[in-house]
PDB file with SEQRES, HELIX, SHEET and CRYST1 records, atoms N, CA, C and O in Angstrom:
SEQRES   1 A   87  UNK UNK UNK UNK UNK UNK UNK UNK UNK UNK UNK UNK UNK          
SEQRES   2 A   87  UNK UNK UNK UNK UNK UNK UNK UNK UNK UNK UNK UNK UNK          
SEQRES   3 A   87  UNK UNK UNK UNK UNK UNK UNK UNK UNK UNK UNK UNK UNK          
SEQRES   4 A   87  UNK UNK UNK UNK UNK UNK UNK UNK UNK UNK UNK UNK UNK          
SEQRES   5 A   87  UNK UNK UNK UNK UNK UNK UNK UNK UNK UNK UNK UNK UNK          
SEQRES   6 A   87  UNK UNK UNK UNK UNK UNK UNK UNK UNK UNK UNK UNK UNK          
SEQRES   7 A   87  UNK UNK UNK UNK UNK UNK UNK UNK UNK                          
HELIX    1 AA1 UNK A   20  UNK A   34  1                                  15    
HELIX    2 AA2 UNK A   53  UNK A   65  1                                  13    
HELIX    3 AA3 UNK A   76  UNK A   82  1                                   7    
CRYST1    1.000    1.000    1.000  90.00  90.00  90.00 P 1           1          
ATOM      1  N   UNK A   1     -27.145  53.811  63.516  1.00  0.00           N  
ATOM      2  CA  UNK A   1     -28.142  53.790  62.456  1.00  0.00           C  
ATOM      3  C   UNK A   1     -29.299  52.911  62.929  1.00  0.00           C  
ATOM      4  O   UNK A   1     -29.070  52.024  63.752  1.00  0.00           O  
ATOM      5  N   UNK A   2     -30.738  53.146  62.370  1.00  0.00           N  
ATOM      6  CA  UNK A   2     -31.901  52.805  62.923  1.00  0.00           C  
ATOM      7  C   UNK A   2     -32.247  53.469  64.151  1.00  0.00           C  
ATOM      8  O   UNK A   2     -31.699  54.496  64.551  1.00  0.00           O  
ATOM      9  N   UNK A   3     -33.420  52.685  64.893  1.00  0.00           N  
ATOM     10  CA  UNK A   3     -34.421  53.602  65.175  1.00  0.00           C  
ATOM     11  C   UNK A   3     -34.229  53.357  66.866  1.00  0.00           C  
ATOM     12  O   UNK A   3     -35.248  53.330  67.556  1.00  0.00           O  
ATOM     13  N   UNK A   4     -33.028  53.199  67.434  1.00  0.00           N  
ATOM     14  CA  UNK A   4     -32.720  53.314  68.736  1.00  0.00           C  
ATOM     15  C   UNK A   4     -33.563  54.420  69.770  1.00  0.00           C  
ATOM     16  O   UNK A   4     -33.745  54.469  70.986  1.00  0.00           O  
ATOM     17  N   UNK A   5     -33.941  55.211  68.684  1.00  0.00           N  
ATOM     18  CA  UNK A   5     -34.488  56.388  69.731  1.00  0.00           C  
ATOM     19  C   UNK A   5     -36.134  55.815  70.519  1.00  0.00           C  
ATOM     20  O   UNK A   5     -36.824  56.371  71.373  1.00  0.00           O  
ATOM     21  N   UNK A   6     -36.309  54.603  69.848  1.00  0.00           N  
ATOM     22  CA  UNK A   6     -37.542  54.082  70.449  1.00  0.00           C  
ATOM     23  C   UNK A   6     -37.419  53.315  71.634  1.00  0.00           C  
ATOM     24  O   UNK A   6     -38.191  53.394  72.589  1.00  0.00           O  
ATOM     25  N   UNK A   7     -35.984  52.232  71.516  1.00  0.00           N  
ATOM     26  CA  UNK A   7     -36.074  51.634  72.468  1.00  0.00           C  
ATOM     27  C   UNK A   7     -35.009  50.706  71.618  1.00  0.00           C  
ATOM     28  O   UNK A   7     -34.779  50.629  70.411  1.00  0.00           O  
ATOM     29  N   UNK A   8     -34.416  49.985  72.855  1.00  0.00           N  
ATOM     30  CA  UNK A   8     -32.993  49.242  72.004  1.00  0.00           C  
ATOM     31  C   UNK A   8     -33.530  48.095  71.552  1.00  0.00           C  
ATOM     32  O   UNK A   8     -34.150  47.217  72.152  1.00  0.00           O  
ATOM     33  N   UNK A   9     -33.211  48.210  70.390  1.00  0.00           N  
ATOM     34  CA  UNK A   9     -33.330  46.825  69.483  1.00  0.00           C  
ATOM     35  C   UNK A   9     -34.723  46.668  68.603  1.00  0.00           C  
ATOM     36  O   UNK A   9     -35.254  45.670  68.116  1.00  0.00           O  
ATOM     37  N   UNK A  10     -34.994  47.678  68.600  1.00  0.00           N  
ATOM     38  CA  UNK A  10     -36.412  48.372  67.747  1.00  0.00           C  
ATOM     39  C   UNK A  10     -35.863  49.020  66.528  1.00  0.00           C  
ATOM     40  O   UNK A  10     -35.013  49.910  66.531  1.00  0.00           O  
ATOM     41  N   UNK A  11     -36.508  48.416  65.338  1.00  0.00           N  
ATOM     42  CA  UNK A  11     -36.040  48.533  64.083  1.00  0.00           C  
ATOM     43  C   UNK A  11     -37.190  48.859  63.172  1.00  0.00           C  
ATOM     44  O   UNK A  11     -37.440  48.106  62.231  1.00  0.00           O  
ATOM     45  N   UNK A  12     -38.256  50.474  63.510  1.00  0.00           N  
ATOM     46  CA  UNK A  12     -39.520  50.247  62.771  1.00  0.00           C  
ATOM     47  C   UNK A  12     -38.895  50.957  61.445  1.00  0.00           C  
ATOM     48  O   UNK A  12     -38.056  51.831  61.657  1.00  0.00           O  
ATOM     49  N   UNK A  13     -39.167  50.714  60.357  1.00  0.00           N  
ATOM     50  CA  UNK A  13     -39.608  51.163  58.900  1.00  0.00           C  
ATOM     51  C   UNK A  13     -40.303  51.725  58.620  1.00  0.00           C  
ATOM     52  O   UNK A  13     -40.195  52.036  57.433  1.00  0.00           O  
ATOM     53  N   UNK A  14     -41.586  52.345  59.384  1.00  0.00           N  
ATOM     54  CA  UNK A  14     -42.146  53.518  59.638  1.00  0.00           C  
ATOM     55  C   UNK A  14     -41.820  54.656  59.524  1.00  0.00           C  
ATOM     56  O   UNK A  14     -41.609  54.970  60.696  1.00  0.00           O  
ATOM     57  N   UNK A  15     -41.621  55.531  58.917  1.00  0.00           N  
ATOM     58  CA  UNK A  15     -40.863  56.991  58.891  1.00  0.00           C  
ATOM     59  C   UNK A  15     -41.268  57.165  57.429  1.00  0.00           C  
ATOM     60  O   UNK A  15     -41.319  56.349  56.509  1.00  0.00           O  
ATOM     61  N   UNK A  16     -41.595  58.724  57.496  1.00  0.00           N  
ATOM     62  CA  UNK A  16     -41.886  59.687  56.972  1.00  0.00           C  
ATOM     63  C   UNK A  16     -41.099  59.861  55.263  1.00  0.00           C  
ATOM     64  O   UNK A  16     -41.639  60.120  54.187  1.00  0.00           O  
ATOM     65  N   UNK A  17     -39.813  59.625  55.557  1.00  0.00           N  
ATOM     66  CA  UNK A  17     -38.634  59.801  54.757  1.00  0.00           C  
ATOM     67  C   UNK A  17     -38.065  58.872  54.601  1.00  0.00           C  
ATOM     68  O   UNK A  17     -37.805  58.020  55.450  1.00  0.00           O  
ATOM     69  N   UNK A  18     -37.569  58.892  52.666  1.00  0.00           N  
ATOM     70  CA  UNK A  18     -36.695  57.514  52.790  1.00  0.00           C  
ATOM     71  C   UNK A  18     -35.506  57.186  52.737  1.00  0.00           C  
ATOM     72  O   UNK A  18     -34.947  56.174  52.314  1.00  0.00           O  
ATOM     73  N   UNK A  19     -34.917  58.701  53.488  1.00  0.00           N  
ATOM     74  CA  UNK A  19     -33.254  58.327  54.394  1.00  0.00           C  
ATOM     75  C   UNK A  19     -33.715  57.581  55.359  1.00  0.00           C  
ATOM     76  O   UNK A  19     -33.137  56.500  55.475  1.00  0.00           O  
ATOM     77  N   UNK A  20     -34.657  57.821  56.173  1.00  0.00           N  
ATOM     78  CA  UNK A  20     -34.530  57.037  57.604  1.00  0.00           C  
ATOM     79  C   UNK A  20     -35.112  55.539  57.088  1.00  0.00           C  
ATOM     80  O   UNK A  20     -34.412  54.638  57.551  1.00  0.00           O  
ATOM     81  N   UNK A  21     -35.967  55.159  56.435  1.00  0.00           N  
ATOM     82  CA  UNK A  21     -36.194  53.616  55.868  1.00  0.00           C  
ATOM     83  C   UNK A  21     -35.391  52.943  55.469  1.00  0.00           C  
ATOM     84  O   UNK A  21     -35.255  51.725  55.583  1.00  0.00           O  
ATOM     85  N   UNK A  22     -34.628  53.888  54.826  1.00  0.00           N  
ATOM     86  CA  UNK A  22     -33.443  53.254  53.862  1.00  0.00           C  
ATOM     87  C   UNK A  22     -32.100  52.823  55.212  1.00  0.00           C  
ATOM     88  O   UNK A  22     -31.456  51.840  55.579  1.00  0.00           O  
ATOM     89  N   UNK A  23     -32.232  54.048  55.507  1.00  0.00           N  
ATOM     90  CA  UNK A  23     -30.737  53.347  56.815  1.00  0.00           C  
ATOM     91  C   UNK A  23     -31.167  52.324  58.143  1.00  0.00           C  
ATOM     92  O   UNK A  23     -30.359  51.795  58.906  1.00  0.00           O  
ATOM     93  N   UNK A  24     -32.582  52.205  58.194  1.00  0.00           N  
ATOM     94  CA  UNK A  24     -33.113  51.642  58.866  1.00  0.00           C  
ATOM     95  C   UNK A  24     -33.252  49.735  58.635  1.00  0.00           C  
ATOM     96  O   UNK A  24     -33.033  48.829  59.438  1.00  0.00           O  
ATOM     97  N   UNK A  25     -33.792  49.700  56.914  1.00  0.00           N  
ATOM     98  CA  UNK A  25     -33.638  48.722  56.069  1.00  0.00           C  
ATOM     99  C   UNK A  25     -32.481  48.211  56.164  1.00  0.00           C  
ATOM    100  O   UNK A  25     -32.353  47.000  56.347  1.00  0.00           O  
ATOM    101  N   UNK A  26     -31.228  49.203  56.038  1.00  0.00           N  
ATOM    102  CA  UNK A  26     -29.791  48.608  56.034  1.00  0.00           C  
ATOM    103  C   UNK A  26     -29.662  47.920  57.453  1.00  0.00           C  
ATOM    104  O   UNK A  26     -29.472  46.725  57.682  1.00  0.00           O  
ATOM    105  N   UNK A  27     -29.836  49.144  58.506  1.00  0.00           N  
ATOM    106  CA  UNK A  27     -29.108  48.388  59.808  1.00  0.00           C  
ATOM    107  C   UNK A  27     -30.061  46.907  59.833  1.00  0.00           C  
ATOM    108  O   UNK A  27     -29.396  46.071  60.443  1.00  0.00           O  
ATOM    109  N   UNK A  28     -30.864  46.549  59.556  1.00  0.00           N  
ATOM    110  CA  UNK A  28     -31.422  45.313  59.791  1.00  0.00           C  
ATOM    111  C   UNK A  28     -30.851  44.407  58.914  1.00  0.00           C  
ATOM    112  O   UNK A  28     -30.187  43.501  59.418  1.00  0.00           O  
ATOM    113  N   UNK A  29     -30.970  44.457  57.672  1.00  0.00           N  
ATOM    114  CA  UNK A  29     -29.745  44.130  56.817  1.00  0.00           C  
ATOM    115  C   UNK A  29     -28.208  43.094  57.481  1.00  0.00           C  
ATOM    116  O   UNK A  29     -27.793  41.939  57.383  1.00  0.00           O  
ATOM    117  N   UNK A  30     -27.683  44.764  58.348  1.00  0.00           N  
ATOM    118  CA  UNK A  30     -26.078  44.333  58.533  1.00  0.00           C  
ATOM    119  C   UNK A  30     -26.563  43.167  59.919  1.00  0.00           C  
ATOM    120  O   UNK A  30     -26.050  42.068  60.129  1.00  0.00           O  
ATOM    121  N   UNK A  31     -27.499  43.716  60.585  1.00  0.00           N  
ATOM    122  CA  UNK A  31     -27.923  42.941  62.092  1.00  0.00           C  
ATOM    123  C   UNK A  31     -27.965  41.649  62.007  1.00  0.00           C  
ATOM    124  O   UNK A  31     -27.530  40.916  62.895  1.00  0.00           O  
ATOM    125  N   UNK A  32     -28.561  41.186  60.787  1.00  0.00           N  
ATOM    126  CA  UNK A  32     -28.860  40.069  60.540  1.00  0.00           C  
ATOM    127  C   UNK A  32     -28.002  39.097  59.777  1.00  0.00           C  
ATOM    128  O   UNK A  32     -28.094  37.870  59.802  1.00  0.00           O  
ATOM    129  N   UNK A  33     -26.826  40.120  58.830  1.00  0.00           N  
ATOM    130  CA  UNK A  33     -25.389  39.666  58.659  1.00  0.00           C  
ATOM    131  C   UNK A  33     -24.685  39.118  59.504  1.00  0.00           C  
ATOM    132  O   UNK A  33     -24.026  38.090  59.350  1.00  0.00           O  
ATOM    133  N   UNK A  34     -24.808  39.951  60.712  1.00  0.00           N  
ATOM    134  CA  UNK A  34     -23.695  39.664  61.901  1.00  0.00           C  
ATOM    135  C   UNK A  34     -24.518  38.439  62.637  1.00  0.00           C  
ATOM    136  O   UNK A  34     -23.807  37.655  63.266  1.00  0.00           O  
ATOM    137  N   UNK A  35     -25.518  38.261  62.630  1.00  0.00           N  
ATOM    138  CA  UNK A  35     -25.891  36.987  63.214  1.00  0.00           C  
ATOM    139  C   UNK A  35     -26.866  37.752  64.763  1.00  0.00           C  
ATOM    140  O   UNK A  35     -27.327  37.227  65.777  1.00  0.00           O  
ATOM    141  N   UNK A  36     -26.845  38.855  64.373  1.00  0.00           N  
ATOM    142  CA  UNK A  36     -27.510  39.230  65.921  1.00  0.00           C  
ATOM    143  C   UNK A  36     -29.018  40.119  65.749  1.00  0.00           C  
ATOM    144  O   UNK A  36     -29.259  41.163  66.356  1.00  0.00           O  
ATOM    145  N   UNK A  37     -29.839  39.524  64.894  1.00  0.00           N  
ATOM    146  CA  UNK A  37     -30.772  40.060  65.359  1.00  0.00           C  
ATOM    147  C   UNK A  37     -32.162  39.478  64.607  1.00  0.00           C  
ATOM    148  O   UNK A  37     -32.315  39.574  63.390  1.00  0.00           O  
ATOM    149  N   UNK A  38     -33.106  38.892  65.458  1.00  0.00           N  
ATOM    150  CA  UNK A  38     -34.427  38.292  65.114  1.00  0.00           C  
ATOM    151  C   UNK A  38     -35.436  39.154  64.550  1.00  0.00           C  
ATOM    152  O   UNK A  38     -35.329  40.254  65.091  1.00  0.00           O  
ATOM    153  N   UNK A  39     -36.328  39.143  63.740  1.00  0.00           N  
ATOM    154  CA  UNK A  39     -37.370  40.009  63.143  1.00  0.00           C  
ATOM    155  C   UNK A  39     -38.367  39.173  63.605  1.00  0.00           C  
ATOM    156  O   UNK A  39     -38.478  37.957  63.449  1.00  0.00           O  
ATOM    157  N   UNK A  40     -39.220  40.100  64.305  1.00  0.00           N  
ATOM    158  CA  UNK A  40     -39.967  39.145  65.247  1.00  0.00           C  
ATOM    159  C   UNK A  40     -41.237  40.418  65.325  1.00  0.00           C  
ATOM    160  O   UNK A  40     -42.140  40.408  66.162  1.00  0.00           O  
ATOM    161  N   UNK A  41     -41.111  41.159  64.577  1.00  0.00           N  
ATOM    162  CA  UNK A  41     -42.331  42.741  64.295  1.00  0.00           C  
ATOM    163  C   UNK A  41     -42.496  43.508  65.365  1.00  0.00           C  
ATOM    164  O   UNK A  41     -41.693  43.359  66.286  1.00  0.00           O  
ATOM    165  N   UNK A  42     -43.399  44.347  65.474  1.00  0.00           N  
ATOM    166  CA  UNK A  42     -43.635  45.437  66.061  1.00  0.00           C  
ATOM    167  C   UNK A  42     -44.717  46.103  65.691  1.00  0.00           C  
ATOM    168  O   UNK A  42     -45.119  46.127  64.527  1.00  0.00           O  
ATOM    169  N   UNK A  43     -45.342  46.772  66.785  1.00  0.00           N  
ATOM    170  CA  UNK A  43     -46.775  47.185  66.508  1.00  0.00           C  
ATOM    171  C   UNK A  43     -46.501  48.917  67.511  1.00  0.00           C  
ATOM    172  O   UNK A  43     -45.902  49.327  68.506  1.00  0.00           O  
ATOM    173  N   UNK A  44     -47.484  49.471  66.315  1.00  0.00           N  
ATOM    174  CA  UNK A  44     -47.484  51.053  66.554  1.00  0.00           C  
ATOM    175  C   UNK A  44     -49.033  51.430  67.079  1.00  0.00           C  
ATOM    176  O   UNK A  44     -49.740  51.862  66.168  1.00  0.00           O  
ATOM    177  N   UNK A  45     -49.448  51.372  67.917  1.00  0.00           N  
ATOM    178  CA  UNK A  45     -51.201  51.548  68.537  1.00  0.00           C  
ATOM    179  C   UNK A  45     -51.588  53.132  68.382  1.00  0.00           C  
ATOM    180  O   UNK A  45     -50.801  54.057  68.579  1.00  0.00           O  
ATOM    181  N   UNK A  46     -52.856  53.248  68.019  1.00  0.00           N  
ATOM    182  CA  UNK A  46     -53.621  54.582  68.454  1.00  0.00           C  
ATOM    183  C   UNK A  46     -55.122  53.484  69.577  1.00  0.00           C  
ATOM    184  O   UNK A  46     -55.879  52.515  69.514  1.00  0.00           O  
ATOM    185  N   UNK A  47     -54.581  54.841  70.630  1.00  0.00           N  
ATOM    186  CA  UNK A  47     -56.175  54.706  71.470  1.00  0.00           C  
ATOM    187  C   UNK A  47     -57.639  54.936  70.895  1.00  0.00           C  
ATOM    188  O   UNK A  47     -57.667  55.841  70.061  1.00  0.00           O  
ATOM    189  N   UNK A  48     -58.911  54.301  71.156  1.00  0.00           N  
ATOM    190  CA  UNK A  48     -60.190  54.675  70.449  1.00  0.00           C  
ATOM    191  C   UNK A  48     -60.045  56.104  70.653  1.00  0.00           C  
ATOM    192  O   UNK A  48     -59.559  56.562  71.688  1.00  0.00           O  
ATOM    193  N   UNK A  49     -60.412  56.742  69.791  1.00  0.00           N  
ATOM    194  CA  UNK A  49     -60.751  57.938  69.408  1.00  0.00           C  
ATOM    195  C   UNK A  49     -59.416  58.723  69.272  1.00  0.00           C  
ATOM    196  O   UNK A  49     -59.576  59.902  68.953  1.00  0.00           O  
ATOM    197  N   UNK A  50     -58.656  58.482  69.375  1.00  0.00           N  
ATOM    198  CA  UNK A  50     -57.107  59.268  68.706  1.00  0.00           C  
ATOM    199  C   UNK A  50     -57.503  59.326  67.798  1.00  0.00           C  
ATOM    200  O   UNK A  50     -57.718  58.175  67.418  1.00  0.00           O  
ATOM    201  N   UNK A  51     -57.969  60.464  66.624  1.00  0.00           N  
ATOM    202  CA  UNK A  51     -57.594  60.298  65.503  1.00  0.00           C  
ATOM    203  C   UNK A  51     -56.854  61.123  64.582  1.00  0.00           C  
ATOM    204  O   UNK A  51     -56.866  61.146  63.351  1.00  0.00           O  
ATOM    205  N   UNK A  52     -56.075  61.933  65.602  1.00  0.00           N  
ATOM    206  CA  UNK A  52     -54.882  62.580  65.350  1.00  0.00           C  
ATOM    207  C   UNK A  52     -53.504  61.352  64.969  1.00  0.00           C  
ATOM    208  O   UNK A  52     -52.753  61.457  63.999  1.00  0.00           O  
ATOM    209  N   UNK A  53     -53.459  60.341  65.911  1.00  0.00           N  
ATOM    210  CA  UNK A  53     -52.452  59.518  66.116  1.00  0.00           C  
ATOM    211  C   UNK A  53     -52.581  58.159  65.161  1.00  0.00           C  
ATOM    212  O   UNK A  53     -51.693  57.341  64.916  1.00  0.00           O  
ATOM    213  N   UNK A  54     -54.258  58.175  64.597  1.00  0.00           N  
ATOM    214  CA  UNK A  54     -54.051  57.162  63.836  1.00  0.00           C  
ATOM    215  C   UNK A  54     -54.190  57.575  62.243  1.00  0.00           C  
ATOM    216  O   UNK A  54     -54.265  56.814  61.278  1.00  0.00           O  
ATOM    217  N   UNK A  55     -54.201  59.090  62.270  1.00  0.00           N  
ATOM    218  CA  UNK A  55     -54.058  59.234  60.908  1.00  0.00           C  
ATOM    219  C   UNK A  55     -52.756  59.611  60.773  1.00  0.00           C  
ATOM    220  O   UNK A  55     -52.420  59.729  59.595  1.00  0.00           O  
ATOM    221  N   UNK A  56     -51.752  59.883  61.728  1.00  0.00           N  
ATOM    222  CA  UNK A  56     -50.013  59.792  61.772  1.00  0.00           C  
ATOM    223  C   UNK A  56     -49.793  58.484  61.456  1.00  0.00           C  
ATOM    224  O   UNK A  56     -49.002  58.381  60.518  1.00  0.00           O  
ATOM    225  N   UNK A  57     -50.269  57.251  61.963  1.00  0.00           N  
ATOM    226  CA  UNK A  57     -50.010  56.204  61.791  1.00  0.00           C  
ATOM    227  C   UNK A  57     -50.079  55.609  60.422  1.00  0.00           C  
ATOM    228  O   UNK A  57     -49.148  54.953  59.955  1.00  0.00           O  
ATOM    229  N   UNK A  58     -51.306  55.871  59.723  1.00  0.00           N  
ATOM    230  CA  UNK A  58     -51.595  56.135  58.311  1.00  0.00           C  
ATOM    231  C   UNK A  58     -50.941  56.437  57.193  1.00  0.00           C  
ATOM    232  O   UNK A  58     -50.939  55.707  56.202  1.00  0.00           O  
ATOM    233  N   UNK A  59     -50.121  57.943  57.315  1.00  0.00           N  
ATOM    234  CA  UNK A  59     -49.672  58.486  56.987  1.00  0.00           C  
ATOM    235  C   UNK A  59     -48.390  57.501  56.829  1.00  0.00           C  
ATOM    236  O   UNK A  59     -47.887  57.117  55.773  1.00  0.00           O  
ATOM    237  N   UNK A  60     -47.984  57.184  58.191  1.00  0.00           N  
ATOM    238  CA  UNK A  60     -46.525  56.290  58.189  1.00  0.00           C  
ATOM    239  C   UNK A  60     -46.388  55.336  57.272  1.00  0.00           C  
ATOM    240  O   UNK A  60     -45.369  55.272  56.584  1.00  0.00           O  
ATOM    241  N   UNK A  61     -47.506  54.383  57.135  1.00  0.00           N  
ATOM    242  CA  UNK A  61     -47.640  53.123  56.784  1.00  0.00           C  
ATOM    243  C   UNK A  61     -47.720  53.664  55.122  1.00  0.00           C  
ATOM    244  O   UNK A  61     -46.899  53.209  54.326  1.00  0.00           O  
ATOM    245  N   UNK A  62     -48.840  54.732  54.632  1.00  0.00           N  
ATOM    246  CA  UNK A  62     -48.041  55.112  53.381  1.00  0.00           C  
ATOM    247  C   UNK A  62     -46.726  55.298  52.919  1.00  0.00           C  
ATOM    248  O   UNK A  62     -46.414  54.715  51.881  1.00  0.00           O  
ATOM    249  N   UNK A  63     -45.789  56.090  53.568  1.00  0.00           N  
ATOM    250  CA  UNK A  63     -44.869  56.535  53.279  1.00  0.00           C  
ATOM    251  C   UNK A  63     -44.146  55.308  53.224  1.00  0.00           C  
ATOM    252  O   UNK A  63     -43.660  54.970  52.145  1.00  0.00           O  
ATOM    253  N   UNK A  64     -43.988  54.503  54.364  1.00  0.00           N  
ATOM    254  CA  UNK A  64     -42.855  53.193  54.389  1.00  0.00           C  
ATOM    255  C   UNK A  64     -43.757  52.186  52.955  1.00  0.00           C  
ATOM    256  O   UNK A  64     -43.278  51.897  51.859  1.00  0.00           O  
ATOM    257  N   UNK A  65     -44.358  52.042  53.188  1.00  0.00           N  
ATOM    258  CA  UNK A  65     -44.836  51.374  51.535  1.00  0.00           C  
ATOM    259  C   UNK A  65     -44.584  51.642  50.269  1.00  0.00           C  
ATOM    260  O   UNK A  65     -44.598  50.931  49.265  1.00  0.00           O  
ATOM    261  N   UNK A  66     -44.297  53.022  50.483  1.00  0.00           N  
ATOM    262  CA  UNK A  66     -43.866  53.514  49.066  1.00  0.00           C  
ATOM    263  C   UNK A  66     -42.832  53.908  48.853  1.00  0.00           C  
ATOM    264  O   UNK A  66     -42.564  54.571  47.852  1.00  0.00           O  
ATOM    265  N   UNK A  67     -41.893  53.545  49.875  1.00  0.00           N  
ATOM    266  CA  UNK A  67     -40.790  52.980  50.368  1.00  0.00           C  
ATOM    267  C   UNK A  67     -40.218  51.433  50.283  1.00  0.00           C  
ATOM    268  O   UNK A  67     -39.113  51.061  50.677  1.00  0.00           O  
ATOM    269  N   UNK A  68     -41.158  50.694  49.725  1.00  0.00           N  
ATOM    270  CA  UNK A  68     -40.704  49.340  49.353  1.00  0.00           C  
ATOM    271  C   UNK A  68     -40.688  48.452  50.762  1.00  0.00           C  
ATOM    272  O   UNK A  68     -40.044  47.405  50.690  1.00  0.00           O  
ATOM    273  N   UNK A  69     -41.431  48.803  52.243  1.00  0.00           N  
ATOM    274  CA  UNK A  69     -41.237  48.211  52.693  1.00  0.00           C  
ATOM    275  C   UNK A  69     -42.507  47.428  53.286  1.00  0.00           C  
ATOM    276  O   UNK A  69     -43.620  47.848  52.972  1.00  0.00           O  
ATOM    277  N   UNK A  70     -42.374  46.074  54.307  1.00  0.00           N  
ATOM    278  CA  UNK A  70     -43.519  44.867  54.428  1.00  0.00           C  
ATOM    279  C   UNK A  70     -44.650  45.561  55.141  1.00  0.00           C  
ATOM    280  O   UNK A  70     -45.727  44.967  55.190  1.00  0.00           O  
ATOM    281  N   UNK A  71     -44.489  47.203  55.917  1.00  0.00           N  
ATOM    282  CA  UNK A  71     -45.866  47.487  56.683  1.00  0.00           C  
ATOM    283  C   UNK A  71     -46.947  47.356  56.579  1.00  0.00           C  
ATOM    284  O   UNK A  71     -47.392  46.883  55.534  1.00  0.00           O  
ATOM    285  N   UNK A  72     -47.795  47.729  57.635  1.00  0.00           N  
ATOM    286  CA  UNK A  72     -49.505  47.342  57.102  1.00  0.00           C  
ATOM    287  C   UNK A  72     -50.280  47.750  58.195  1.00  0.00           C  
ATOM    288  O   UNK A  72     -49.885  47.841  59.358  1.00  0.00           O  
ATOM    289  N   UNK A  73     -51.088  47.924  57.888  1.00  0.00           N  
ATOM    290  CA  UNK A  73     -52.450  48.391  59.140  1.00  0.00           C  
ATOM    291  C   UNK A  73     -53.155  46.748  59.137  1.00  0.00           C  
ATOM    292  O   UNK A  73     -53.364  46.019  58.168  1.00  0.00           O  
ATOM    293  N   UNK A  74     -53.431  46.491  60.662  1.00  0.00           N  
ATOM    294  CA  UNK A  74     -53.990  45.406  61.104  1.00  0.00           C  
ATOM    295  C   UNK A  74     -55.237  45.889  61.790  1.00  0.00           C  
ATOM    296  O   UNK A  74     -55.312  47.011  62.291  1.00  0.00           O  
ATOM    297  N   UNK A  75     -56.213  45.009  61.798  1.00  0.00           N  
ATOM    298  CA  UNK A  75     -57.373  44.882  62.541  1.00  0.00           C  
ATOM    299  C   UNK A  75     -57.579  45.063  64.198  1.00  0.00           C  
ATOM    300  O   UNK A  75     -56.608  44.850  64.924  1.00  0.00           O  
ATOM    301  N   UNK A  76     -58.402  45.317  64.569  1.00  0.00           N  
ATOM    302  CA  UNK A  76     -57.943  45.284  66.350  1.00  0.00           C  
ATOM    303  C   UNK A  76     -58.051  44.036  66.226  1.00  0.00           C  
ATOM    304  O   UNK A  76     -56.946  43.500  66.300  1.00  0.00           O  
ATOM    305  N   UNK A  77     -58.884  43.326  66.070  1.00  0.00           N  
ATOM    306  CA  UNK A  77     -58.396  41.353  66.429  1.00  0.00           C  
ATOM    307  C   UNK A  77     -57.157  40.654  66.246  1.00  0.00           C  
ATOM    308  O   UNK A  77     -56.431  39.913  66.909  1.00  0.00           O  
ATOM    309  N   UNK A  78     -57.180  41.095  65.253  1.00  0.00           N  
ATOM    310  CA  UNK A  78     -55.550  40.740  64.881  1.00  0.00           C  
ATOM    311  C   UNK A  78     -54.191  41.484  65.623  1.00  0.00           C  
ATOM    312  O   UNK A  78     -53.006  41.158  65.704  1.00  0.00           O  
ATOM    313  N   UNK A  79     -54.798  42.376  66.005  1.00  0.00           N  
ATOM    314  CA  UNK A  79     -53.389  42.705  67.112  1.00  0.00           C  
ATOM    315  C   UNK A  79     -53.558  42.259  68.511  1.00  0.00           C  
ATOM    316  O   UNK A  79     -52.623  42.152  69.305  1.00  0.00           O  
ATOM    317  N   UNK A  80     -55.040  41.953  68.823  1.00  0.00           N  
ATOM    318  CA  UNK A  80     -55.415  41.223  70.244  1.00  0.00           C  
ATOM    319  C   UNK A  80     -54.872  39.531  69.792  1.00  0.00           C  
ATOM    320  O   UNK A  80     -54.375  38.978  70.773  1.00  0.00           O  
ATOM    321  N   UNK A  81     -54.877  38.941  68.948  1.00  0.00           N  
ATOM    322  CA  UNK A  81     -54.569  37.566  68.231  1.00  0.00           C  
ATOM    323  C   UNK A  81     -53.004  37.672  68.540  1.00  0.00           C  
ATOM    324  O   UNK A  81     -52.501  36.675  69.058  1.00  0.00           O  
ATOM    325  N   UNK A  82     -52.069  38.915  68.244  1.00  0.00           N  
ATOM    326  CA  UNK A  82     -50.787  38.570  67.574  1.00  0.00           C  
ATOM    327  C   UNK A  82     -49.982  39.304  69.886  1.00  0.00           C  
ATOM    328  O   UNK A  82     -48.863  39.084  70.349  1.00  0.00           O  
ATOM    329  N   UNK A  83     -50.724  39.787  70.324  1.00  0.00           N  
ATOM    330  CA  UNK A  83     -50.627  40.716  71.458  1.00  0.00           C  
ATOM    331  C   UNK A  83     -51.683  40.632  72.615  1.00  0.00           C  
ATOM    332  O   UNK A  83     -52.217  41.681  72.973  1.00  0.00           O  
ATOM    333  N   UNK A  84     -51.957  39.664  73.110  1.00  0.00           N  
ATOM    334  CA  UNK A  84     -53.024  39.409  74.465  1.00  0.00           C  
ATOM    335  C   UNK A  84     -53.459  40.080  74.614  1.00  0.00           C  
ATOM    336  O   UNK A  84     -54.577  40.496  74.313  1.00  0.00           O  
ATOM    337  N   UNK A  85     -52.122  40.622  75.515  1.00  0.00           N  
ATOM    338  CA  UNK A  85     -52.180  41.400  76.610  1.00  0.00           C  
ATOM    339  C   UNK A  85     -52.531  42.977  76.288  1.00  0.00           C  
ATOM    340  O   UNK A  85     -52.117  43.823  77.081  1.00  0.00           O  
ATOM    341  N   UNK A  86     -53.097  43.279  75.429  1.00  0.00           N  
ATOM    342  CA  UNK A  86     -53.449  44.337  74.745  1.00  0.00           C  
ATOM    343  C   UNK A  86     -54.813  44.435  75.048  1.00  0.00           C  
ATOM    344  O   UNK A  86     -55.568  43.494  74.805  1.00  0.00           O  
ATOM    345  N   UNK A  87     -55.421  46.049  75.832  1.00  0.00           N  
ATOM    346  CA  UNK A  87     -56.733  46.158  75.554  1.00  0.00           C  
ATOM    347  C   UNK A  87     -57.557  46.866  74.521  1.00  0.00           C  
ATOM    348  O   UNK A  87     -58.783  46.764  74.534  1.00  0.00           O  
TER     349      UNK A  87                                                      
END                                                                             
């Protein structure tokens, strides 16, 4: 359960649907029961001029919100602030 298919130990709340938020919400939940796992965020990028990918992104950040969960669209400064190494 959760979102392994991204990469191990990646837990986004992002999704479309709120089976996958909801079991996603949980596994972080139990992760953090068991003592094994830091919430430490995650960031979803579109390139300048994607704007296929940042109105998916959009879209996401609605859905998980209305979903009850903490997402949000950030500023480019604020992801150069929170992510350097980011151009």
């Amino acid at each position: 359960i959760g979102s392994t298919a991204h990469a191990s130990d990646f837990c986004y709340t992002t999704s479309h649907d709120f089976l996958s938020c909801w079991t996603t919400l949980y596994s972080i939940d139990f992760y953090e029961k068991m003592g094994h796992y830091a919430r430490i965020g995650g960031l979803e990028v579109a390139r300048v001029g994607d704007d296929g990918r940042m109105a998916e992104i959009k879209r996401k950040i609605a859905s998980a919100k209305s979903f009850g969960t903490r997402a949000r669209l950030i500023e480019p400064a604020e992801i150069k602030e929170k992510f350097p190494l980011i151009e």
